[in-house]
VOGU-3710 file (C-alpha; in Angstrom, 3 decimals, decimal comma):
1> xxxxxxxxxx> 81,966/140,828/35,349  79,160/141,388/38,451  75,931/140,807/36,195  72,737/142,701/38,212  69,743/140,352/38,279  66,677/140,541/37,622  65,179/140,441/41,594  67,351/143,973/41,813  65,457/146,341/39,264  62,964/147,006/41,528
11> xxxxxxxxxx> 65,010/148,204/44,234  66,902/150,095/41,450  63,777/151,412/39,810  62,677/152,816/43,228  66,149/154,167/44,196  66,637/156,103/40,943  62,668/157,414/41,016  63,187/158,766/44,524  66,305/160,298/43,378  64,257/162,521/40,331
21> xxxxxxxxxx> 61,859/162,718/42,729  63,971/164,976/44,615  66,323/166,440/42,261  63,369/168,835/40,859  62,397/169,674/44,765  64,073/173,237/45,383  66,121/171,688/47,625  68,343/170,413/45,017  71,597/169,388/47,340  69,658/167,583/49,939
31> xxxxxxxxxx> 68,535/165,401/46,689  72,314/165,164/45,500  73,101/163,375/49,041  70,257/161,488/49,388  71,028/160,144/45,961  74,847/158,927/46,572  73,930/157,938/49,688  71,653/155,775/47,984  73,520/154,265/45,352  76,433/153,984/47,674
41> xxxxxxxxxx> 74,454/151,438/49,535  73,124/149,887/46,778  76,694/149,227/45,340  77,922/147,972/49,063  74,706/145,576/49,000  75,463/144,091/45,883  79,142/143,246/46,325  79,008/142,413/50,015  79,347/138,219/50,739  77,465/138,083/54,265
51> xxxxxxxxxx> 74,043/138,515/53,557  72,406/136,997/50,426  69,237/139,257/51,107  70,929/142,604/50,066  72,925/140,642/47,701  69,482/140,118/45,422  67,546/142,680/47,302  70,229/145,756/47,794  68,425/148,936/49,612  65,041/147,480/50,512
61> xxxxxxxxxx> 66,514/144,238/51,925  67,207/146,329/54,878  63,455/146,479/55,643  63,660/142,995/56,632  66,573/143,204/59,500  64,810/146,856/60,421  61,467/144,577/61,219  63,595/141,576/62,681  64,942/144,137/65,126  61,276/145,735/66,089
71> xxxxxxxxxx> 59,723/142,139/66,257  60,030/141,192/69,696  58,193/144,218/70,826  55,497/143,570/67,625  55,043/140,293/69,539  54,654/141,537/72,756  52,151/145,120/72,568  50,282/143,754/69,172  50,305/139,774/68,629  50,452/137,948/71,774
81> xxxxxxxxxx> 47,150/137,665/74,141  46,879/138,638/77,623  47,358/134,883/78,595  49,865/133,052/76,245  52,757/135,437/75,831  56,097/133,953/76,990  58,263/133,650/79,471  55,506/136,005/81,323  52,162/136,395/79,884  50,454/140,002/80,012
91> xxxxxxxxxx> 48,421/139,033/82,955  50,826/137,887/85,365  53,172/141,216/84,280  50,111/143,594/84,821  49,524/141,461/88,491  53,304/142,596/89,475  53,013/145,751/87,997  49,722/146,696/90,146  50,667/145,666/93,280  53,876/146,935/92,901
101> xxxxxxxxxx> 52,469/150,376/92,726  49,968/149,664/95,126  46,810/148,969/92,861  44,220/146,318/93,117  45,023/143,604/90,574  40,956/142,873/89,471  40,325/142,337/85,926  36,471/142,408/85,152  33,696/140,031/82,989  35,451/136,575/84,380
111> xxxxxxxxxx> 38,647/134,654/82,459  40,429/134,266/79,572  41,912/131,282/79,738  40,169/128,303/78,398  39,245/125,882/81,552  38,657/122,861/79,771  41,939/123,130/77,998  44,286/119,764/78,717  46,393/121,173/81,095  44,178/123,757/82,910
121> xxxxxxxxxx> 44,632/123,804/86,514  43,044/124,977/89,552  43,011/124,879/93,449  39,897/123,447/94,934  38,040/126,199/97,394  35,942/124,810/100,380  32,458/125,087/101,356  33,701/126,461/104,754  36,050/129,051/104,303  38,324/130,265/107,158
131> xxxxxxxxxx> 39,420/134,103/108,219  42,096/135,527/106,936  45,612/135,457/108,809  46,557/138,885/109,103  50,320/138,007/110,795  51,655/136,040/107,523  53,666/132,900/108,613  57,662/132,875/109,047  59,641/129,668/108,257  62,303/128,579/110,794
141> xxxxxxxxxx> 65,272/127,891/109,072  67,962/125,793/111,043  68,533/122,400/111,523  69,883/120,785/114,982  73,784/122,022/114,199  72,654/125,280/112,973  73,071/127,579/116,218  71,405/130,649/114,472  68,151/129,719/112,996  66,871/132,052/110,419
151> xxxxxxxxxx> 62,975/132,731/110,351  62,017/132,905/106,293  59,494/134,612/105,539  57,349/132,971/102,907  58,109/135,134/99,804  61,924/136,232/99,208  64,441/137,753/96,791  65,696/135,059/94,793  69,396/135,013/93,350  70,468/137,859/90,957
161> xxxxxxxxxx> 74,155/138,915/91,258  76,173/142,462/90,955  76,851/142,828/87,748  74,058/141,050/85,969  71,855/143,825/87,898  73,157/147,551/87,797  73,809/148,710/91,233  70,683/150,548/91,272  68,554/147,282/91,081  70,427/145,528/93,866
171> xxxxxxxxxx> 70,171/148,787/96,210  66,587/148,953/95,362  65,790/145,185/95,835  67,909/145,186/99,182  66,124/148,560/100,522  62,680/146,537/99,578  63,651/143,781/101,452  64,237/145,569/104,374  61,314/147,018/104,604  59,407/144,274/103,987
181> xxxxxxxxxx> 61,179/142,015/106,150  62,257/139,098/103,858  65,216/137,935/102,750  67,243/138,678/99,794  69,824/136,186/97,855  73,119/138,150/96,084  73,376/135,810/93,697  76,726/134,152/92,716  78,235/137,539/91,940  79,790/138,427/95,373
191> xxxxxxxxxx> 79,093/140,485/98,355  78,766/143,803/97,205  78,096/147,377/99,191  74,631/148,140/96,855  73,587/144,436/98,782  74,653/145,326/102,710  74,266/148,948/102,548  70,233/149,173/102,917  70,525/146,610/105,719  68,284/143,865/104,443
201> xxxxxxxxxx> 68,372/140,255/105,475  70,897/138,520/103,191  71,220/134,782/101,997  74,730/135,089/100,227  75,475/133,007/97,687  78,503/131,004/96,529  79,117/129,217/93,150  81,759/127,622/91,540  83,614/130,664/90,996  83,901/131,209/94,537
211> xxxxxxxxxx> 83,240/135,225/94,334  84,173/137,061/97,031  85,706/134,402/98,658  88,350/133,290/95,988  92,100/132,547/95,998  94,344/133,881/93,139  94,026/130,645/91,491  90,300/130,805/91,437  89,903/128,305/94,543  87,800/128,616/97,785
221> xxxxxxxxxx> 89,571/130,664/100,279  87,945/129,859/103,612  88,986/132,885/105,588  87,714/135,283/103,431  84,436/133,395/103,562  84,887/133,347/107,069  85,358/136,934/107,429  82,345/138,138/105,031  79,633/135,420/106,317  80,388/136,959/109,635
231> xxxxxxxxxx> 78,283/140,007/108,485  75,332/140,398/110,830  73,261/141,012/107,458  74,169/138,049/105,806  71,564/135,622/107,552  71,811/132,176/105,351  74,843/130,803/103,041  73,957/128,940/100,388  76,022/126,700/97,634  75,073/126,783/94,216
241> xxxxxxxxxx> 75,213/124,070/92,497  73,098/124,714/89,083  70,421/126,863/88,788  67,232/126,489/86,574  68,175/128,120/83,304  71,299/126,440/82,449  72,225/123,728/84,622  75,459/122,239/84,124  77,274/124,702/82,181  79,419/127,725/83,725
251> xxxxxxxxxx> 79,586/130,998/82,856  82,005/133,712/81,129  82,280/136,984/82,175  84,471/138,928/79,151  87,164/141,030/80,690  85,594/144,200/79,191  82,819/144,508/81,809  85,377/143,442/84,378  85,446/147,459/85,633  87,647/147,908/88,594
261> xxxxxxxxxx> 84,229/147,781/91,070  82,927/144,303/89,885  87,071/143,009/90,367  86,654/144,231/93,613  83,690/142,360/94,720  84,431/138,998/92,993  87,894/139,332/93,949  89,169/138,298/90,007  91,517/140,945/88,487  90,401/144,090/86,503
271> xxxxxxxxxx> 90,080/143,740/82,852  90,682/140,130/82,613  88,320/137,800/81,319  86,724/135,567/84,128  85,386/131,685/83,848  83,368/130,050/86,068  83,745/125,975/85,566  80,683/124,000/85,453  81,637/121,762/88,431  83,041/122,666/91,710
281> xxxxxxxxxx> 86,414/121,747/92,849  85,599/121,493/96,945  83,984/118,366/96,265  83,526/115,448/93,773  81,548/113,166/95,624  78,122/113,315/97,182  79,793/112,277/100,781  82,086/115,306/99,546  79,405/117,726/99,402  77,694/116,942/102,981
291> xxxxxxxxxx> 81,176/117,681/104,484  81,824/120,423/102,621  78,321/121,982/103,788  78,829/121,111/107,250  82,533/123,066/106,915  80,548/125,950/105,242  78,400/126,482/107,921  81,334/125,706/110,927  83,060/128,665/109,145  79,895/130,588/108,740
301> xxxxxxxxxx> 79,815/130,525/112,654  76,781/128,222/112,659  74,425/130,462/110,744  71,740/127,991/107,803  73,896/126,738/105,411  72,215/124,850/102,283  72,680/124,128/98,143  70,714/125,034/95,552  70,431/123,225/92,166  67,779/122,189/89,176
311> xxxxxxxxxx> 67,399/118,545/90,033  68,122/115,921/87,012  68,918/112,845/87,823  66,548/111,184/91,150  69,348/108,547/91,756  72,235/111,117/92,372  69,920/113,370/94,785  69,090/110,134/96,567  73,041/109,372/96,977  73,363/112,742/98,868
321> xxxxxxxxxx> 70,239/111,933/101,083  72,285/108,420/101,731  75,554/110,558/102,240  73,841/112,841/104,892  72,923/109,653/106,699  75,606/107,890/106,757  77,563/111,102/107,582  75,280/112,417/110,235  75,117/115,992/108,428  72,013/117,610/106,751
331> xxxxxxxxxx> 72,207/120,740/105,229  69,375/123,572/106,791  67,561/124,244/103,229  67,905/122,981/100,043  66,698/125,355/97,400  64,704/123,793/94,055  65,434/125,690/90,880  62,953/124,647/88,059  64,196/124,608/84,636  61,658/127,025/84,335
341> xxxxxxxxxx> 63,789/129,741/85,784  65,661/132,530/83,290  67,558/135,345/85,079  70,852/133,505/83,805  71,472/134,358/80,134  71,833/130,577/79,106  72,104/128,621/75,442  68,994/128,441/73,733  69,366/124,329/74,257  69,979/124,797/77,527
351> xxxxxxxxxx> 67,185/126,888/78,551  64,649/125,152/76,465  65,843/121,200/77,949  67,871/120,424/80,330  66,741/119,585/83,926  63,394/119,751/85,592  60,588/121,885/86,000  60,007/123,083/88,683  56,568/120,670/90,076  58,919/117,277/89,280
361> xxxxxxxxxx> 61,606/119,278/91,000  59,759/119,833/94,145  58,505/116,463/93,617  61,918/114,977/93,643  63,571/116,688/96,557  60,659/116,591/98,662  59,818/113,083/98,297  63,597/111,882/98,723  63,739/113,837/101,581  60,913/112,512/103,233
371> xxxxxxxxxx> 61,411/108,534/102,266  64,679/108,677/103,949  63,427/110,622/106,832  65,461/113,826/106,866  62,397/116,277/105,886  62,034/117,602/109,422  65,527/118,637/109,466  65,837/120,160/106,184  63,739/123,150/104,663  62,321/122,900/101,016
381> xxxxxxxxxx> 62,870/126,420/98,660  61,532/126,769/95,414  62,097/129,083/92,433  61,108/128,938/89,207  58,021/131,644/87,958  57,050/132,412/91,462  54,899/135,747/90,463  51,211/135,239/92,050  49,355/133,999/95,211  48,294/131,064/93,001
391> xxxxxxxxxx> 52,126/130,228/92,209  53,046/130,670/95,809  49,838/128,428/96,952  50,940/125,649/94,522  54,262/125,643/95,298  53,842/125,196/98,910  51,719/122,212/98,431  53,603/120,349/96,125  56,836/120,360/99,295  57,957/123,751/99,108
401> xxxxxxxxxx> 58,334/125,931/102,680  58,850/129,196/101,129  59,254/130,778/97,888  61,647/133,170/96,016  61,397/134,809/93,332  63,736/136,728/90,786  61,979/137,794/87,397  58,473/139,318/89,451  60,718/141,271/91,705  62,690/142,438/88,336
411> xxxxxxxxxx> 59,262/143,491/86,970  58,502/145,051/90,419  61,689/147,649/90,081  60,926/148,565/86,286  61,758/145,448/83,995  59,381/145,352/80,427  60,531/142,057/79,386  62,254/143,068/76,603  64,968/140,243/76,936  68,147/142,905/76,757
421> xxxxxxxxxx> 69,845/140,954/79,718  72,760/139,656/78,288  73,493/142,576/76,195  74,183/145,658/78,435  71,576/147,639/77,060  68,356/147,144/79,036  66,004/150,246/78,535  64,475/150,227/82,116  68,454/149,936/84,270  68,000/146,773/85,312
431> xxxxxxxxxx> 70,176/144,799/83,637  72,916/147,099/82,835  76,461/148,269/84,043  75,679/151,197/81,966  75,343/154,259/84,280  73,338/156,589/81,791  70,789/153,586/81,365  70,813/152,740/85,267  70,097/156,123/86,179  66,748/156,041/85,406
441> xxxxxxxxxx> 65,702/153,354/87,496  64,883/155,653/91,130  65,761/153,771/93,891  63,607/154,828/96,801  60,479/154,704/94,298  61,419/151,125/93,331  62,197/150,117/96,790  58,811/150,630/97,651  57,495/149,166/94,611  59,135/145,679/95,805
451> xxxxxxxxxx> 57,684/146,123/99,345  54,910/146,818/98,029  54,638/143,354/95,676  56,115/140,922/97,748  53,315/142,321/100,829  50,847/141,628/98,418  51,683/138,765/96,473  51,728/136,945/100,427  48,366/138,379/101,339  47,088/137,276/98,014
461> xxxxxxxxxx> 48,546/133,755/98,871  46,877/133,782/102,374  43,755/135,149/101,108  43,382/131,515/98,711  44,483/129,306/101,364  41,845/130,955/103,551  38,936/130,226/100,941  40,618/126,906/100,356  39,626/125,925/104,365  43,334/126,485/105,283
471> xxxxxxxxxx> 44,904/128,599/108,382  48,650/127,672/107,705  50,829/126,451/105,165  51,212/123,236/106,778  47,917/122,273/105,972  48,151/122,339/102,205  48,243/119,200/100,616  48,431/117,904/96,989  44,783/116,427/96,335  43,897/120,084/96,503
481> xxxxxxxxxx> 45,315/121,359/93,257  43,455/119,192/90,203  44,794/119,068/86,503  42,510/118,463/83,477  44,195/115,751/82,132  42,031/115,099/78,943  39,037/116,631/77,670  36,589/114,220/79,758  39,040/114,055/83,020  40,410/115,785/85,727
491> xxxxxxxxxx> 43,239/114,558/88,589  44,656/115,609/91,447  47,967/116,335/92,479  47,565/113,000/94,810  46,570/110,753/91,876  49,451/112,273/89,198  52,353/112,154/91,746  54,026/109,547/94,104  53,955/110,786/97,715  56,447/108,744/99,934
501> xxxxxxxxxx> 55,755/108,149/103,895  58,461/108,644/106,533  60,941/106,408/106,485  59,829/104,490/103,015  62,640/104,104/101,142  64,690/103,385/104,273  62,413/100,323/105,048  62,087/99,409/100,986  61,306/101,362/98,461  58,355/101,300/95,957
511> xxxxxxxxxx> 58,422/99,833/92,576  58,854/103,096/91,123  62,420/104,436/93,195  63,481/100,680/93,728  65,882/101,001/90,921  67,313/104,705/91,425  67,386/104,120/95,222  69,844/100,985/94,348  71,664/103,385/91,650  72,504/105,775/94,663
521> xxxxxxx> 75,976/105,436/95,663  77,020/107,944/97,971  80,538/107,877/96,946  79,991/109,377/93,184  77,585/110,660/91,587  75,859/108,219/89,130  74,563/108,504/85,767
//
């Protein structure tokens, strides 16, 4: 026989004197249903095998998932301070959200954050500050076989596909960007109408699911590719190889949310459950990959053609720097994606550590680059938490040409945070296929609401270099961004990181790549 406990009298006690409770109320029926209701639940809580919380706790035990569900949110408007909440903090969210609607992002009475803290940063400002550029720079992108170069401007778009946005968030990203000027990257997801429709500058994206340019068998068909990189919008082509929050791993799309308009632009069938593999089948090598990039951009009609990927290992980036050497081929960008980054829903292990962040990144790619002396022919992106001025100025001197960014311009067209992304339910229609959610999000409003940020967050960028002594990007360098390292000292960027010359590794390396740059092989990629 089922013998009742002694942890469940309470929750029977309180059940039964709710029930009298409302028995001798006049409304005597409402108290009948209330009742059964009640013991119904109770009975289904005690017998049920799944959760041993109603088991010993039947009725009230449902307090605890009811609070488990409202917690994030408890976290975010009642726990967390304005400078610790994660994966954005308060602060930088309120930045976005003011000069996305065209307010002045000043906060009175001086910081928050605790400047002696190990880890504090800041940029160092000169005693002779300089004017203000009021043209912001442009990046020429195109090395010397690219015969269309693109000019970047320093704060872009960065990748989120159809279908992990609602159509409503690409349309309103895309309109932004043409308005603005800058560039905007679809993502792995395929070329959709919501992306060419407004007209803005495109950088389209290909990963190993080849979408929008796929064969039946899932394979890269090259005259499709030809066809849609023909586009006069699409501006850049770019290979993913990994991105920031889960590098390494592929993705599943579950046939369910394969409607017949997301088939259509990824080219897989409707209703049928799609896999992207971890690993690309174009290429296996690192020699592999620079030919495959200079065939990408042959077939692209000669328009930038790069990769993209969170770095891991040093050697097997330096064995494609040997491979575009010895092959004669550089790609026109290579875009860094710090671990850091989190528009792709990912596994919590994933996410939390694999690959690097986005400063040894930058580090990485940029100082490879430069020791074998390819950095004048190849342009540095970075992603990874771009939301601010300061981001942007750090960024840029730590390697980086321009920036993009993907979660700030998310916040710019309505997103709260509230971590729905994976789940089809995002309150704000962001992140949703759902066209009752998606509706609300107004697409010429938010439109101007990411003109409006990305104008801003570049002024704001221009306005530090400025008080920092510097006219142009160029100038930045990394003994200008310090790090308290311990409570009684402070470093620069100079003194924590290696910075290669021209040429170094090419005429021997330092004690401190010797071993990697011997591990590069640039016929496989080493562990």
């Amino acid at each position: 026989m089922f013998r009742i406990g002694a942890a469940c009298l309470p929750a029977l006690l309180t059940a039964v004197a709710v029930c009298l409770a409302v028995l001798l109320s006049p409304l005597w029926w409402i108290a009948v249903v209330l009742c059964g209701a009640t013991a119904a639940l109770a009975v289904f809580d005690l017998v049920q095998k799944r959760h041993s919380v109603l088991r010993n706790y039947p009725v009230l035990g449902h307090l605890r998932f009811a609070l488990e569900g409202l917690r994030p949110e408890l976290q975010q408007y009642f726990v967390e301070r304005n400078f610790d909440g994660r994966p954005y903090d308060r602060d930088t969210r309120s930045i976005v959200y003011e000069r996305a609607k065209g307010v002045d992002a000043e906060e009175p009475f001086g910081t928050e954050r605790d400047t002696y803290a190990e880890g504090y940063e800041y940029l160092t400002p000169s005693m002779a500050p300089v004017p203000v550029r009021e043209d912001p720079p442009r990046v020429r992108v195109g090395g010397p076989d690219c015969r269309k170069p693109y000019d970047m401007a320093l704060l872009n778009v960065s990748a989120m596909s159809f279908g992990s946005l609602s159509a409503n968030a690409v349309l309103a990203l895309n309109t932004g960007a043409a308005l603005g000027g800058f560039a905007h990257d679809t993502g792995e997801g395929g070329l959709s109408e919501y992306h060419l429709r407004p007209g803005g500058d495109l950088v389209w994206e290909i990963g190993t699911g080849y979408f929008g340019c796929r064969t039946e068998d899932g394979g890269f068909d090259r005259r499709q590719f030809a066809d849609k990189a023909a586009h006069d919008h699409v501006r850049c082509v770019s290979l993913k190889l990994s991105q920031g929050a889960k590098p390494g791993i592929g993705g599943v799309l579950p046939g369910g949310k394969v409607n017949a308009e997301i088939a259509r632009v990824r080219g897989v069938p409707e209703g049928r459950t799609v896999i992207s593999p971890p690993y690309h089948e174009v290429f296996s090598t690192p020699r592999e990959l620079v030919r495959f990039l200079a065939e990408m951009r042959e077939l692209a009609g000669g328009k930038p053609t790069g990769f993209k990927l969170c770095p891991g290992s040093r050697a097997q980036f330096l064995a494609v720097c040997k491979a575009m050497r010895e092959e004669g081929v550089t790609p026109d960008f290579v875009v860094v994606d710090g671990a850091e980054g989190g528009t792709g829903a990912a596994p919590l292990e994933f996410a939390d550590h694999l690959g690097m962040p986005l400063t040894e990144g930058l580090n990485t790619v940029h100082n490879a680059l430069v020791g074998t002396g390819l950095r004048d022919r190849v342009r540095i992106g970075a992603s990874g938490k771009v939301a601010t001025g300061t981001d942007m100025v750090k960024r840029m001197l730590q390697g980086a040409d321009y920036l993009n960014a993907a979660r700030a311009m998310m916040f710019a067209v309505g997103c709260i945070q509230a971590q729905r992304c994976h789940t089809n339910t995002c309150p704000t229609g962001v992140t949703t296929q759902d066209p009752k959610r998606a509706r609300a999000l107004d697409v010429p409003d938010k439109s101007q609401r990411v003109q409006r940020f990305q104008e801003a967050t570049v002024k704001s960028a221009l306005q530090i270099m400025a008080s920092m002594g510097v006219h142009d990007p160029a100038e930045l360098q990394p003994h200008m961004l310090r790090r308290r390292v311990d409570a009684g000292t402070v470093r620069s960027f100079a003194e924590l990181y290696d910075r290669l010359a021209p040429g170094e590794l090419l005429a021997g390396p330092p004690e401190s790549w010797a071993a990697d740059w011997e591990a590069a092989d640039p016929d496989r990629f080493t562990l």
